[in-house]
C-alpha positions in Angstrom: -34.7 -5.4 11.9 -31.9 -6.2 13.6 -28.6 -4.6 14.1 -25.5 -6.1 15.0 -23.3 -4.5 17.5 -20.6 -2.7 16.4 -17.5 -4.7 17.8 -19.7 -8.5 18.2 -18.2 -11.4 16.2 -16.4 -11.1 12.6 -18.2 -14.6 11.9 -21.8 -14.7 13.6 -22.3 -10.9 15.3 -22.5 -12.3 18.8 -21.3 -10.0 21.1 -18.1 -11.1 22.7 -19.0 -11.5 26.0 -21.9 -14.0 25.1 -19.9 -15.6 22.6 -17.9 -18.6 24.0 -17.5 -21.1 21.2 -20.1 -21.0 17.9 -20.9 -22.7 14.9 -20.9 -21.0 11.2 -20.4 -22.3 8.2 -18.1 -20.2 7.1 -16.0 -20.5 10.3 -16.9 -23.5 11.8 -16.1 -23.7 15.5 -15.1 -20.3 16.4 -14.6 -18.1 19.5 -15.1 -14.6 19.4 -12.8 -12.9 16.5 -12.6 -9.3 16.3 -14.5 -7.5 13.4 -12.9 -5.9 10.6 -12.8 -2.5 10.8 -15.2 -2.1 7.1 -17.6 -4.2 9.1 -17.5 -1.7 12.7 -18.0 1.1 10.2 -20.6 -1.1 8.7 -22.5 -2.1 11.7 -22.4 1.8 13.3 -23.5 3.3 10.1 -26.0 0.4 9.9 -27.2 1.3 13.2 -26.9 5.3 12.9 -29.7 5.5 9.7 -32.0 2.7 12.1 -32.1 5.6 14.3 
């Protein structure tokens, strides 16, 4: 399973720094956007019980 990092994409879960421009259908074209902060406390918790 994979687990998104924390602070990658609100869209796609890229990280920012390999982000650039991507394609969702939700989004569309997109660059990076900031998470929420639901989904950072999603994504660390997410990764904390992988662990």
């Amino acid at each position: 399973m994979t687990i998104t990092e924390p602070t990658a994409c609100r869209h796609c879960g890229v990280p920012q720094r390999e982000h650039m421009q991507r394609w969702t259908t939700e989004a569309g074209w997109h660059q990076w956007t900031e998470p929420t902060q639901q989904q950072i406390k999603d994504r660390m918790r997410a990764r904390a019980a992988r662990d």
